[in-house]
TIBA-378512 format. One record per residue: residue in three letters; x, y, z of N, C-alpha, C, O, CB in turn. Coordinates in steps of 0.1 Angstrom, whole numbers, padded with zeros to 4 digits, always signed. Glycine has a CB too. Layout:
N
ALAXYZXYZXYZXYZXYZ;...
//
This chain:
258
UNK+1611+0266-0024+1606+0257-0034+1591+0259-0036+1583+0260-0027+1609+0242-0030;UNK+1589+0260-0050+1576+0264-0054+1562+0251-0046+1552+0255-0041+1576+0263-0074;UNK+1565+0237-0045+1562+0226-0039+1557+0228-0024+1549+0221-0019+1572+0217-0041;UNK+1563+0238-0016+1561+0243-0001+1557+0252+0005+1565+0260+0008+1568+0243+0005;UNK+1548+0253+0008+1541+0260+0018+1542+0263+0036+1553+0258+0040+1531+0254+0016;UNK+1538+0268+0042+1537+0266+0053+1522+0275+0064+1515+0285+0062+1551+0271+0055;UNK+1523+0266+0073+1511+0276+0081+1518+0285+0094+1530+0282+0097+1498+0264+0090;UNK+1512+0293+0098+1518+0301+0113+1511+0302+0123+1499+0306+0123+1521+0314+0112;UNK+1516+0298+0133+1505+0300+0144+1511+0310+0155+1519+0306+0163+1502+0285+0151;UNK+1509+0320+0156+1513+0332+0165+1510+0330+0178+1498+0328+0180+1508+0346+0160;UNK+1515+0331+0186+1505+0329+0202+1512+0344+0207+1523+0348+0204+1510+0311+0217;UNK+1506+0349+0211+1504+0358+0224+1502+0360+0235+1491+0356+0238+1499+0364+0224;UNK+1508+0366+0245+1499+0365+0258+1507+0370+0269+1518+0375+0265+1494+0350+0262;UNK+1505+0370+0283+1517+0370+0295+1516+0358+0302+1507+0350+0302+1514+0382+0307;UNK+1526+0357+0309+1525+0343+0322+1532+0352+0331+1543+0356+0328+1535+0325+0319;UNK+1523+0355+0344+1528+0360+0351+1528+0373+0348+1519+0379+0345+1536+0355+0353;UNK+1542+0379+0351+1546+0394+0345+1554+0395+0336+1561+0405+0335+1552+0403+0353;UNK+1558+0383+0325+1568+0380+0314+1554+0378+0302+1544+0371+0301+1579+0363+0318;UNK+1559+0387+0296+1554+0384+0279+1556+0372+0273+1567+0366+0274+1561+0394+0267;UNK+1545+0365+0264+1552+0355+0261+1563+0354+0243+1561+0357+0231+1540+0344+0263;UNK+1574+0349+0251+1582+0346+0244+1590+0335+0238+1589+0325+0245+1587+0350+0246;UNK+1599+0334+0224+1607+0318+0229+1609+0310+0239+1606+0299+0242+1616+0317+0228;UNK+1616+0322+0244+1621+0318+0262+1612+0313+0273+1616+0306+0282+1625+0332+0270;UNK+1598+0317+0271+1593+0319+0281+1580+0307+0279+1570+0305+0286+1590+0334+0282;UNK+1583+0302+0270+1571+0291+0260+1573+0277+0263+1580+0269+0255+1573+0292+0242;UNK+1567+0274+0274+1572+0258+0279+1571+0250+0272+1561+0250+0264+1568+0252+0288;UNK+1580+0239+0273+1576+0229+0260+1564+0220+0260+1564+0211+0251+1587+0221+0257;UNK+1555+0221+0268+1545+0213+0271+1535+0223+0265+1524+0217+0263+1543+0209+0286;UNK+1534+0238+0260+1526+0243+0255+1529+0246+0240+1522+0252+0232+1523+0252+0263;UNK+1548+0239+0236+1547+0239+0222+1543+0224+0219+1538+0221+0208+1561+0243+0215;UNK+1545+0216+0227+1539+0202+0227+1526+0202+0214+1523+0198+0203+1533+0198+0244;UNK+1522+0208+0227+1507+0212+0222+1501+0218+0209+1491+0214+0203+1505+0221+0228;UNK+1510+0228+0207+1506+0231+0196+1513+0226+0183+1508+0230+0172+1506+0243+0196;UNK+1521+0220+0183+1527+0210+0173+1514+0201+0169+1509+0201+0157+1540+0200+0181;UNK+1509+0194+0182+1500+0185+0178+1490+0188+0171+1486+0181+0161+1497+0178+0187;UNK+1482+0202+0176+1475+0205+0171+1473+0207+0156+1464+0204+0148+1475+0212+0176;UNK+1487+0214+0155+1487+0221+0138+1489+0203+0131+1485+0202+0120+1506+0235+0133;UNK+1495+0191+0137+1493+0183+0128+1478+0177+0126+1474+0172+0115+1502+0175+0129;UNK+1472+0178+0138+1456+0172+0137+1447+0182+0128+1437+0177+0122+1447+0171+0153;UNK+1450+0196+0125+1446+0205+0115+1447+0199+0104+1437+0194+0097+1454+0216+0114;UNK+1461+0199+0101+1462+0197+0090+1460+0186+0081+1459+0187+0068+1470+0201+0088;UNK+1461+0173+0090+1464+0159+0087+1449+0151+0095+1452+0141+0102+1482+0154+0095;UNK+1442+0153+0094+1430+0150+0102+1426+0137+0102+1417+0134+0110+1420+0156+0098;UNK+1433+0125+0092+1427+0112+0089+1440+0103+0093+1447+0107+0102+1421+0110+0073;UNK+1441+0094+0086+1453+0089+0089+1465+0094+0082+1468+0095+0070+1452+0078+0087;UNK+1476+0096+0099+1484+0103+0098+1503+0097+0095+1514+0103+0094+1480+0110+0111;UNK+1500+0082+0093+1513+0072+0087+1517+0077+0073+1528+0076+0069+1509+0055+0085;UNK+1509+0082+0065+1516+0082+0050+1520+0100+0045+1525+0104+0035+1502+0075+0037;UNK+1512+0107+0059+1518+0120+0055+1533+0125+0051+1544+0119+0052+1516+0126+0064;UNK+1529+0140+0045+1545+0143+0040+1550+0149+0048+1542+0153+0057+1548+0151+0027;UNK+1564+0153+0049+1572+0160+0061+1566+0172+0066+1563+0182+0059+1588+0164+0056;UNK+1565+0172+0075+1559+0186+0083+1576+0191+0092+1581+0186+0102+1542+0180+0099;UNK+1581+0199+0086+1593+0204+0091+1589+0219+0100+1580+0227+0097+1603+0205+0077;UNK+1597+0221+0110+1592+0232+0120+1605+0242+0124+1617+0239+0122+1585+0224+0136;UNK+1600+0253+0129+1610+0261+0133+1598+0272+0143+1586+0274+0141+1621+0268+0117;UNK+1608+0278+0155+1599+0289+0157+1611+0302+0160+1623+0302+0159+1586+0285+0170;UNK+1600+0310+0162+1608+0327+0159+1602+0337+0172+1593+0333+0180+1601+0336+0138;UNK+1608+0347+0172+1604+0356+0178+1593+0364+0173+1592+0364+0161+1613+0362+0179;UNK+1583+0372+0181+1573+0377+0178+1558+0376+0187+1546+0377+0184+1574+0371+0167;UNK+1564+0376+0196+1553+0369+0208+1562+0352+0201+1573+0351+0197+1527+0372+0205;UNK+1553+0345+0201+1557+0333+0196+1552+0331+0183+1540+0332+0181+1553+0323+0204;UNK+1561+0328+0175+1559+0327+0161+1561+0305+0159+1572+0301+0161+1574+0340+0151;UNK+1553+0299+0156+1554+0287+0152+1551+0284+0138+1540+0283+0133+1548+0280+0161;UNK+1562+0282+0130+1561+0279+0120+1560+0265+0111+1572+0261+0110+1567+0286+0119;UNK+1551+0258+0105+1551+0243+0096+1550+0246+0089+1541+0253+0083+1543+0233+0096;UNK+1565+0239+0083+1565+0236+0065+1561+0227+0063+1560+0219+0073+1575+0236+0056;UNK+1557+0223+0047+1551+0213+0044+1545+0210+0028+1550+0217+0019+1541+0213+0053;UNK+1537+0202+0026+1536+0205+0009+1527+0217+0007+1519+0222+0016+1527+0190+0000;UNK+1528+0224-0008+1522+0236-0005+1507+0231-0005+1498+0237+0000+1527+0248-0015;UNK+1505+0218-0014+1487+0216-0016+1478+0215-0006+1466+0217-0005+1484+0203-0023;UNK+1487+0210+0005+1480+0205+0020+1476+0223+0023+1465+0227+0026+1496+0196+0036;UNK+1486+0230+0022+1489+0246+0033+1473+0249+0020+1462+0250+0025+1514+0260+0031;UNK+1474+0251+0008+1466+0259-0001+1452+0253+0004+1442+0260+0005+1469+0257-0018;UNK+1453+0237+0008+1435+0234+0013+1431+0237+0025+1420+0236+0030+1430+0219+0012;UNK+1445+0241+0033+1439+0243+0048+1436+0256+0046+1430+0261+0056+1449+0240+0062;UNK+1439+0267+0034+1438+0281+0039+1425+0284+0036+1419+0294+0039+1447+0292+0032;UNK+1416+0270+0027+1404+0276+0020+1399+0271+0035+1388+0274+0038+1397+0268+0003;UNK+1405+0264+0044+1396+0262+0057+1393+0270+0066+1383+0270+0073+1399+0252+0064;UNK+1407+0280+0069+1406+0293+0072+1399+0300+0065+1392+0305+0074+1416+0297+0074;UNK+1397+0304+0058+1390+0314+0053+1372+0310+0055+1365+0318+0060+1396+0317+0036;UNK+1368+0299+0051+1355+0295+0055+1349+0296+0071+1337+0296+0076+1354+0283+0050;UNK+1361+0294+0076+1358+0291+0092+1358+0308+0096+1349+0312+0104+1373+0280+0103;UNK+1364+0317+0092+1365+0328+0096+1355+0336+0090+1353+0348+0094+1377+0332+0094;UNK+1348+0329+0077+1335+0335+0075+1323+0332+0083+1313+0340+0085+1331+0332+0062;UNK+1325+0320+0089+1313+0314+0090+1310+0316+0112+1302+0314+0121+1316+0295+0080;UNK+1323+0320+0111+1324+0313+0126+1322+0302+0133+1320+0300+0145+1318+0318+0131;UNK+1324+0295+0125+1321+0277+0131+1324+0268+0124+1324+0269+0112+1307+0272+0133;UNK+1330+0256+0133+1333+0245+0127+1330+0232+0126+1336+0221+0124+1340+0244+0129;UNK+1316+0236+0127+1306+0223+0123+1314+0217+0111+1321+0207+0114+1288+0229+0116;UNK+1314+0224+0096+1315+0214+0088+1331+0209+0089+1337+0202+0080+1309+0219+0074;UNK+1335+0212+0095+1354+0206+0097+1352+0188+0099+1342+0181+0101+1365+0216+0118;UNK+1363+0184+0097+1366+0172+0097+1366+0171+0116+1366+0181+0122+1381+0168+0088;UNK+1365+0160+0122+1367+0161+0137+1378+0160+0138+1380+0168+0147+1361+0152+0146;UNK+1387+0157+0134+1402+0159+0141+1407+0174+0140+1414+0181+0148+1415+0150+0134;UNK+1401+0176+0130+1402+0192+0123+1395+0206+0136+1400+0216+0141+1389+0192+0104;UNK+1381+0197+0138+1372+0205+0146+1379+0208+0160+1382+0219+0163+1358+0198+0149;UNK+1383+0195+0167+1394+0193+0177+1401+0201+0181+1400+0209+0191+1401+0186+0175;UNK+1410+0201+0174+1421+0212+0169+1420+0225+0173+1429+0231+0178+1423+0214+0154;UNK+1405+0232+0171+1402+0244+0172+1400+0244+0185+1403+0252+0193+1393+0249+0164;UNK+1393+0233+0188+1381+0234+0207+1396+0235+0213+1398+0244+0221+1367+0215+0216;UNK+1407+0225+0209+1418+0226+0220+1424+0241+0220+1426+0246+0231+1430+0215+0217;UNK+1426+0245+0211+1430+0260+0207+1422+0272+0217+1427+0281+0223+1426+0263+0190;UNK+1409+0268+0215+1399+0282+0220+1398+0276+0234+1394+0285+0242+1380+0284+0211;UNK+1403+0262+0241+1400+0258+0255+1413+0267+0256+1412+0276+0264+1398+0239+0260;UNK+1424+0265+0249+1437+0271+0256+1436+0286+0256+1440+0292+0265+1452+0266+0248;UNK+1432+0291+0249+1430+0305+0248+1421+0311+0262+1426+0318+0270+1422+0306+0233;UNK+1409+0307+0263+1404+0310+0279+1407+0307+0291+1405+0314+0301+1396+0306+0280;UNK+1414+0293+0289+1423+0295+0306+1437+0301+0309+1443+0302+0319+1426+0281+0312;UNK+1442+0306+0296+1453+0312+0298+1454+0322+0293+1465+0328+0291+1462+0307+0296;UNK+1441+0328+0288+1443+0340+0279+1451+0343+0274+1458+0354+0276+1442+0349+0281;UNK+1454+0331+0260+1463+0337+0248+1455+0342+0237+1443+0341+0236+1472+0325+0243;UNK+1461+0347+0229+1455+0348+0215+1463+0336+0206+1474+0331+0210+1458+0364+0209;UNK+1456+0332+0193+1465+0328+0188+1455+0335+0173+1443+0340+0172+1470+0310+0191;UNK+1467+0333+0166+1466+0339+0150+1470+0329+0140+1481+0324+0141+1475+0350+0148;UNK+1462+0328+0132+1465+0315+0124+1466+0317+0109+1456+0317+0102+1456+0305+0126;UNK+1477+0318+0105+1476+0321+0089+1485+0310+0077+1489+0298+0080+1484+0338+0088;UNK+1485+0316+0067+1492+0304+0056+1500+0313+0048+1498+0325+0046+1481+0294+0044;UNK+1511+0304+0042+1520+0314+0032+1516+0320+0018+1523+0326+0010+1532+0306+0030;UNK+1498+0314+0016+1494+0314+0006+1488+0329+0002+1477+0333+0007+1487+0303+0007;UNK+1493+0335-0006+1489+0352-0012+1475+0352-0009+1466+0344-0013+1491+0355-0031;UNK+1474+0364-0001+1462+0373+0006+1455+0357+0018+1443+0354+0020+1446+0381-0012;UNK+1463+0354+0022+1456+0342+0031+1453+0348+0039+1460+0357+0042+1463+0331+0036;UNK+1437+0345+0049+1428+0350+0059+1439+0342+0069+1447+0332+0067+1409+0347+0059;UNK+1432+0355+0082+1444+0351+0090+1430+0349+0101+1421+0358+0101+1460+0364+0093;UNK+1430+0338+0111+1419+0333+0122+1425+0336+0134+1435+0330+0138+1414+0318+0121;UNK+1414+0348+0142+1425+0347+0155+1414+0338+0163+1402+0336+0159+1430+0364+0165;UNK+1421+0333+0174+1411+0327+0182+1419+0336+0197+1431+0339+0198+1410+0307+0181;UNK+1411+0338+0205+1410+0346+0217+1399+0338+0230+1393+0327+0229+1404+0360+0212;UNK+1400+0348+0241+1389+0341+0249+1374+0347+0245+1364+0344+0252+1393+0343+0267;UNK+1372+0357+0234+1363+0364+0233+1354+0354+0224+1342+0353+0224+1368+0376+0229;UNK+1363+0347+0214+1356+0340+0203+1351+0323+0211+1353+0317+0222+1368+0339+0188;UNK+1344+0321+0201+1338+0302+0200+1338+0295+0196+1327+0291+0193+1329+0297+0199;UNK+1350+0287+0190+1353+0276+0183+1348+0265+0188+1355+0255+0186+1365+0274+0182;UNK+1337+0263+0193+1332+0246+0194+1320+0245+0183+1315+0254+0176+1324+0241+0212;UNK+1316+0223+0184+1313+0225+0178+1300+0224+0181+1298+0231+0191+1319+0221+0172;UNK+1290+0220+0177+1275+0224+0182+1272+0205+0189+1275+0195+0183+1260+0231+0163;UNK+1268+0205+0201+1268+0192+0212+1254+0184+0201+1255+0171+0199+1262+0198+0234;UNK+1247+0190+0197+1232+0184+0196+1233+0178+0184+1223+0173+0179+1219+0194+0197;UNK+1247+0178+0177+1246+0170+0164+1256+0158+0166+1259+0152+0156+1251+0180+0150;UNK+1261+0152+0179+1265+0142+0181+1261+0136+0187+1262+0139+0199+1271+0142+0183;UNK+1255+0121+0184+1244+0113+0195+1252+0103+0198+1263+0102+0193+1228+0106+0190;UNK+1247+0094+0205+1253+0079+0210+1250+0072+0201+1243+0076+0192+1247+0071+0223;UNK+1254+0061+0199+1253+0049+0184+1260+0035+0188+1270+0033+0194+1264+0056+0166;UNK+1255+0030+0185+1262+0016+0184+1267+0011+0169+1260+0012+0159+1252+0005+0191;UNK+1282+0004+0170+1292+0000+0154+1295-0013+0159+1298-0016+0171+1310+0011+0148;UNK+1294-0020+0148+1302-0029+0146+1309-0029+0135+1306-0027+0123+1296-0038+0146;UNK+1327-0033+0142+1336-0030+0125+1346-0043+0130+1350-0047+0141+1347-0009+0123;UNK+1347-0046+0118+1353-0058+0114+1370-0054+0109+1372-0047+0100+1342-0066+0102;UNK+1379-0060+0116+1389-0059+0113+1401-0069+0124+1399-0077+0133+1390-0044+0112;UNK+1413-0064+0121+1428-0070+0126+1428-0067+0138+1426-0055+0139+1440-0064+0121;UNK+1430-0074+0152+1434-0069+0163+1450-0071+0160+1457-0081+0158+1427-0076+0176;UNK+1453-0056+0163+1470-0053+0162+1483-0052+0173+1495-0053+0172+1471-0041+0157;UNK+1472-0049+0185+1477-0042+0198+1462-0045+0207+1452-0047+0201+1482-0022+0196;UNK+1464-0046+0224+1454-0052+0232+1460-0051+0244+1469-0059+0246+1448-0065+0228;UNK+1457-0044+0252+1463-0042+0268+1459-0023+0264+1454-0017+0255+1486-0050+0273;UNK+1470-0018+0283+1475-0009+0285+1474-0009+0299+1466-0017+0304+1471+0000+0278;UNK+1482+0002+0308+1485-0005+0322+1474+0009+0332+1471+0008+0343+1508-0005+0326;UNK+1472+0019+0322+1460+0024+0333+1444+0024+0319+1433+0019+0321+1466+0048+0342;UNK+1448+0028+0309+1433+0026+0301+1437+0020+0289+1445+0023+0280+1424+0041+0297;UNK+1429+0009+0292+1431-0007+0281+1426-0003+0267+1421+0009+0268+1419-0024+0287;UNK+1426-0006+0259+1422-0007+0246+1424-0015+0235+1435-0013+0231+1424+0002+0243;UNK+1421-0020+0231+1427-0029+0215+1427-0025+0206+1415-0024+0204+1423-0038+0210;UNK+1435-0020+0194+1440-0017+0185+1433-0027+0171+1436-0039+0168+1454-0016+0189;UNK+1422-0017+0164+1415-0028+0153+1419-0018+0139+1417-0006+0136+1392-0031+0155;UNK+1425-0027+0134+1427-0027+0119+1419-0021+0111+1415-0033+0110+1428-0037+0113;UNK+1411-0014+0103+1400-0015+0096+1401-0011+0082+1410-0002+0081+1390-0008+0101;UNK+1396-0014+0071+1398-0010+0056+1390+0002+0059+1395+0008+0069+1393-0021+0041;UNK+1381+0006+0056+1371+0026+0056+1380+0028+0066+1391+0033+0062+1349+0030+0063;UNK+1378+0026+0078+1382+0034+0089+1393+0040+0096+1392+0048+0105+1379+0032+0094;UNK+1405+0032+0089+1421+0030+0094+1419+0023+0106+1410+0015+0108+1430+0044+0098;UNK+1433+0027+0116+1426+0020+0127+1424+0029+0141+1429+0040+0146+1435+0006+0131;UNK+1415+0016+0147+1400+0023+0159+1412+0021+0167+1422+0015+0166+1380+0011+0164;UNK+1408+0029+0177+1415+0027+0197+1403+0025+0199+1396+0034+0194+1424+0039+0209;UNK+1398+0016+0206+1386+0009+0215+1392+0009+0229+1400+0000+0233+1380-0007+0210;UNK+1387+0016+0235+1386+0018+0251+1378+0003+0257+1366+0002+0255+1374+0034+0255;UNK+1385-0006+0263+1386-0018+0264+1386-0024+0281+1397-0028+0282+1397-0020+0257;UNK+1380-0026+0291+1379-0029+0303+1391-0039+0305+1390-0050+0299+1366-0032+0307;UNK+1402-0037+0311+1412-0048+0316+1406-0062+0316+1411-0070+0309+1418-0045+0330;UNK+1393-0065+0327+1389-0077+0330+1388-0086+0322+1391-0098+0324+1381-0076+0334;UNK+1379-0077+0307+1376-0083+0291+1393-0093+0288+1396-0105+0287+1373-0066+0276;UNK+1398-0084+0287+1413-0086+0275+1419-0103+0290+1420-0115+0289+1431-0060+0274;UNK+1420-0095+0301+1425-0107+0308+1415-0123+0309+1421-0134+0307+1425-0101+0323;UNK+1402-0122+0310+1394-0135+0302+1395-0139+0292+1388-0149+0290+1383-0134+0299;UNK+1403-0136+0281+1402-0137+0269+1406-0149+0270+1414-0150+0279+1406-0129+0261;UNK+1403-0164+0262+1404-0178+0261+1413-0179+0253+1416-0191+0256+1394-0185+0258;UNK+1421-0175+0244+1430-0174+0231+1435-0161+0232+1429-0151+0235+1422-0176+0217;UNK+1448-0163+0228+1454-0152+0223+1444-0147+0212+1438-0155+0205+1469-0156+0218;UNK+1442-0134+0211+1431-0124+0201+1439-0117+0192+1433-0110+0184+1422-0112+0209;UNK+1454-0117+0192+1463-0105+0183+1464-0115+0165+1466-0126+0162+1486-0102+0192;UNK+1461-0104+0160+1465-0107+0145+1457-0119+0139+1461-0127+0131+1482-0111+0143;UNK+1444-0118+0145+1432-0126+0142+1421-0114+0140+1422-0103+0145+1428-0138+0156;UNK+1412-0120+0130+1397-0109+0124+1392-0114+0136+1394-0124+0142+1386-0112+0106;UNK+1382-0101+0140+1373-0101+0146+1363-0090+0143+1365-0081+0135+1377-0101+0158;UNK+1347-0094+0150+1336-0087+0144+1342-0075+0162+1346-0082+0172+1314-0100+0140;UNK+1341-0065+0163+1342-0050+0175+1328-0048+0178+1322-0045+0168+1349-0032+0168;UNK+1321-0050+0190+1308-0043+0187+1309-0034+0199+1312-0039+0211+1293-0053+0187;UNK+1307-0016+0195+1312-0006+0201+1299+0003+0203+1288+0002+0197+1324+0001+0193;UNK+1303+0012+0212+1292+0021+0214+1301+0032+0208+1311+0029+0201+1286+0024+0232;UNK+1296+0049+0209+1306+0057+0202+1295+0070+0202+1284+0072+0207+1312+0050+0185;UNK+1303+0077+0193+1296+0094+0191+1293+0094+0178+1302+0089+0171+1306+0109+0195;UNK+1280+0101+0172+1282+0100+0159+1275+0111+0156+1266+0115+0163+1278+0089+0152;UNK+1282+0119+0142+1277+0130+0141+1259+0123+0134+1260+0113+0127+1287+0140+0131;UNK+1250+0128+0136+1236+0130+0130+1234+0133+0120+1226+0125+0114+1229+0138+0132;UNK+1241+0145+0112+1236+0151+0100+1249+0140+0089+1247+0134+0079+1238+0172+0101;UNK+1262+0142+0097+1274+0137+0083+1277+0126+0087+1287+0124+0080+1290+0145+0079;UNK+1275+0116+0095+1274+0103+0097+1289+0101+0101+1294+0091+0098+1267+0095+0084;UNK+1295+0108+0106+1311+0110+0112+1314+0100+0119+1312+0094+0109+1314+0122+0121;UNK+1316+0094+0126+1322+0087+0135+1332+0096+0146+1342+0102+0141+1330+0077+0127;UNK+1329+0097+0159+1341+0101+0168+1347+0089+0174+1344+0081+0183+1336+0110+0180;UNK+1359+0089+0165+1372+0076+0170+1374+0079+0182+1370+0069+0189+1388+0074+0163;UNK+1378+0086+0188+1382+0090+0206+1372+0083+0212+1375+0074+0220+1382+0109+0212;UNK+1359+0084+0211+1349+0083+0216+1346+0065+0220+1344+0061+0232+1340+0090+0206;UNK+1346+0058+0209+1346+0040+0210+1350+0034+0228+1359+0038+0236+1363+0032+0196;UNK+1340+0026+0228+1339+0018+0238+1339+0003+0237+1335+0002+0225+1328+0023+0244;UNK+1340-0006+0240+1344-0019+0241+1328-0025+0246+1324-0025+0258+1359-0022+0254;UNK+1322-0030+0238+1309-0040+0238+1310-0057+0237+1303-0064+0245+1300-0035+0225;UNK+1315-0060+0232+1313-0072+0224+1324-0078+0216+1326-0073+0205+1303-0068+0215;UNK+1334-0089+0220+1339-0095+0206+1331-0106+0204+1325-0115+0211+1355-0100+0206;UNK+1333-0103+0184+1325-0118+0179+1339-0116+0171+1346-0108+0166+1306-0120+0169;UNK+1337-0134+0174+1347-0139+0162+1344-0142+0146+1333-0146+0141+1353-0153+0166;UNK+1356-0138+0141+1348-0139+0126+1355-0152+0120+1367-0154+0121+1351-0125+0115;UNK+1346-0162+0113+1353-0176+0110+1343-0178+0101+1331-0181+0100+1355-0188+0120;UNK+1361-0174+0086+1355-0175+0075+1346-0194+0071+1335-0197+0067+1367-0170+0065;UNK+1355-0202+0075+1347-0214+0073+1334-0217+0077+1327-0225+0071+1354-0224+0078;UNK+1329-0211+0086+1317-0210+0088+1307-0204+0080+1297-0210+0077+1317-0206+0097;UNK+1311-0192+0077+1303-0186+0068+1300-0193+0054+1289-0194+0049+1308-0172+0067;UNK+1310-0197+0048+1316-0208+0038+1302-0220+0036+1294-0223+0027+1333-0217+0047;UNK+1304-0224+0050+1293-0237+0054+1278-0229+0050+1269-0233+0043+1292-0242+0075;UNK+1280-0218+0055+1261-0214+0056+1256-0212+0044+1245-0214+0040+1256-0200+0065;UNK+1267-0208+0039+1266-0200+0024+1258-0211+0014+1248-0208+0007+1282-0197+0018;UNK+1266-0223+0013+1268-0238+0013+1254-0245+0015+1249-0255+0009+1279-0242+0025;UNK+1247-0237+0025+1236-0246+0030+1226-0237+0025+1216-0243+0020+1235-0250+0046;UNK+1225-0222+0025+1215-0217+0018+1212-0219+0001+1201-0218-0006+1217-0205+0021;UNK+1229-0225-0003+1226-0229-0021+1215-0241-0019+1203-0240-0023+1243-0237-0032;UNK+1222-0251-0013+1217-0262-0013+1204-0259-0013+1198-0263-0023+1222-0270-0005;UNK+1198-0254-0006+1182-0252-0001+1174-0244-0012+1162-0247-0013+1182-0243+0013;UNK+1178-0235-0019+1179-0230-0032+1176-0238-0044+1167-0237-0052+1190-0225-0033;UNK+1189-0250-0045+1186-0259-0052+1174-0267-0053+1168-0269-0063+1194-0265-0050;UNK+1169-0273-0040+1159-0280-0038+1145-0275-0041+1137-0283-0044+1160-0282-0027;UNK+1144-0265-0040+1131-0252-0044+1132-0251-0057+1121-0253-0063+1133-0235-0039;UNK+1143-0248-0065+1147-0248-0079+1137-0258-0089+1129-0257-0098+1163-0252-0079;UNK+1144-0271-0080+1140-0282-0086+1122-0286-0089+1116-0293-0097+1148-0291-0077;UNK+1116-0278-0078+1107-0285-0081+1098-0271-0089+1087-0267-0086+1101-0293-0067;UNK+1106-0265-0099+1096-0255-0105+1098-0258-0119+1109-0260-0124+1098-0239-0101;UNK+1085-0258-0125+1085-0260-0138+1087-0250-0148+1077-0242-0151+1074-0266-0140;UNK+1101-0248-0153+1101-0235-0163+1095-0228-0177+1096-0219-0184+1110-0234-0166;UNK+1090-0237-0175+1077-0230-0185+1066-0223-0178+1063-0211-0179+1069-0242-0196;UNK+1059-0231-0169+1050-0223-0160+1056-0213-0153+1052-0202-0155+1044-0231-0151;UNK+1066-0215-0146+1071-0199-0140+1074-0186-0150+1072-0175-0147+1087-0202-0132;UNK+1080-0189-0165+1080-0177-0174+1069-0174-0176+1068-0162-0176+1085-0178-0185;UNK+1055-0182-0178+1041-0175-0178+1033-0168-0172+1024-0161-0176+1034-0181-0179;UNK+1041-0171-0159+1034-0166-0145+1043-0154-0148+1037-0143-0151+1038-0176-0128;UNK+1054-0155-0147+1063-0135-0149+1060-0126-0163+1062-0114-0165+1084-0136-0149;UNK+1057-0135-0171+1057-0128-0189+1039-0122-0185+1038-0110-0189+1059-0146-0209;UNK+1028-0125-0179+1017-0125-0178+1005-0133-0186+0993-0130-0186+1017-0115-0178;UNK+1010-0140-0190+1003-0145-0208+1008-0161-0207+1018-0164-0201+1014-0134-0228;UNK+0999-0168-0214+1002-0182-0219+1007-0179-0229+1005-0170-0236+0991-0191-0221;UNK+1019-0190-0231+1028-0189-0242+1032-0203-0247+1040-0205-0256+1042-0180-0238;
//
């Protein structure tokens, strides 16, 4: 179907004294690369994507994703730039990810992998232990966020986190200290709250690293309150209002007696 595309990801290599093959391709390292090719390709939020359908083949290891062809035609212009450029600074971070996990797997196990698209004359990216897919350390600093949203989810039984809703951002995993969530005075699920987080941020594109979020601060957010203040700054407004004479204030802004 003219509508589908697909990407390939070839791996190569030995384990042991066995070439690698179907056979020989544990499923913790197709795990792997499943995930990968979807954080490639799907880098933001990943609930409304279209079917990513899979098959693999012989060939060293041949892994193949179908999918829409528009997704496969914009990931090839990403291959082809990355393979000019040698770097994946400007990639999306889940995108960037993707590769570091690729080029980390490639050096401790010396694979190759080969990465191409079904798309006519598509650049094909190998990554090896020879090449450098990271991304540059000195363009991500520490930062402190505050983001306002839904707590959806809140626990976990070795690394805690709470699950925040957000309109820009989809939703955060906040790395969350057990002690916090067990103090908590009220149930906190499916109530707004203000998140105040520490985190990674790119410098130059103002990125956000979601993995990265740390647990600072809940403030609660209560709209009636704000309502009140709002309320009290008219009022106070009013009172100032009142005592200005509008003819003298247009004279004073027009510059001129009038």
């Amino acid at each position: 179907m003219d509508n589908i595309g697909y990407i390939e990801i070839t791996v190569t290599g030995i384990k042991g004294n066995l070439k690698l093959t179907p056979d020989t391709f544990d499923i913790r390292e197709l795990t792997e690369i499943i995930e990968q090719a979807e954080r490639m390709l799907f880098p933001g939020e990943r609930k409304d994507r279209p079917l990513i359908s899979y098959r693999i083949e012989e060939g060293s290891v041949k892994n193949i994703f179908k999918t829409s062809a528009q997704i496969v035609i914009g990931f090839s212009a990403v291959l082809g730039q990355v393979q000019t450029t040698q770097h994946i600074d400007f990639l999306e971070l889940n995108t960037a990810k993707a590769f570091e996990t690729l080029q980390e797997t490639a050096i401790k196990k010396d694979f190759t992998f080969d990465i191409s698209t079904s798309v006519t004359n598509s650049p094909t990216l190998k990554i090896d232990k020879s090449t450098f897919f990271y991304r540059t350390a000195e363009n991500w600093v520490d930062a402190e966020f505050y983001f306002f949203g839904k707590i959806t989810n809140a626990g976990g039984k070795d690394k805690a986190n709470i699950h925040l809703v957000t309109e820009e951002l989809g939703t955060l995993y906040i790395q969350t200290p057990q002690e916090v969530l067990a103090k908590a005075e009220e149930n906190i699920l499916y109530k707004n709250y203000v998140v105040r987080a520490n985190g990674k941020q790119n410098s130059e594109t103002g990125e956000i690293d979601k993995q990265s979020l740390t647990f600072l601060k809940l403030i609660e957010y209560n709209t009636r309150y704000e309502e009140k203040y709002l309320k009290n700054l008219r009022n106070k407004a009013m009172n100032w209002l009142n005592k200005i004479d509008p003819d003298e204030w247009l004279r004073d802004i027009r510059g001129y007696d009038a």
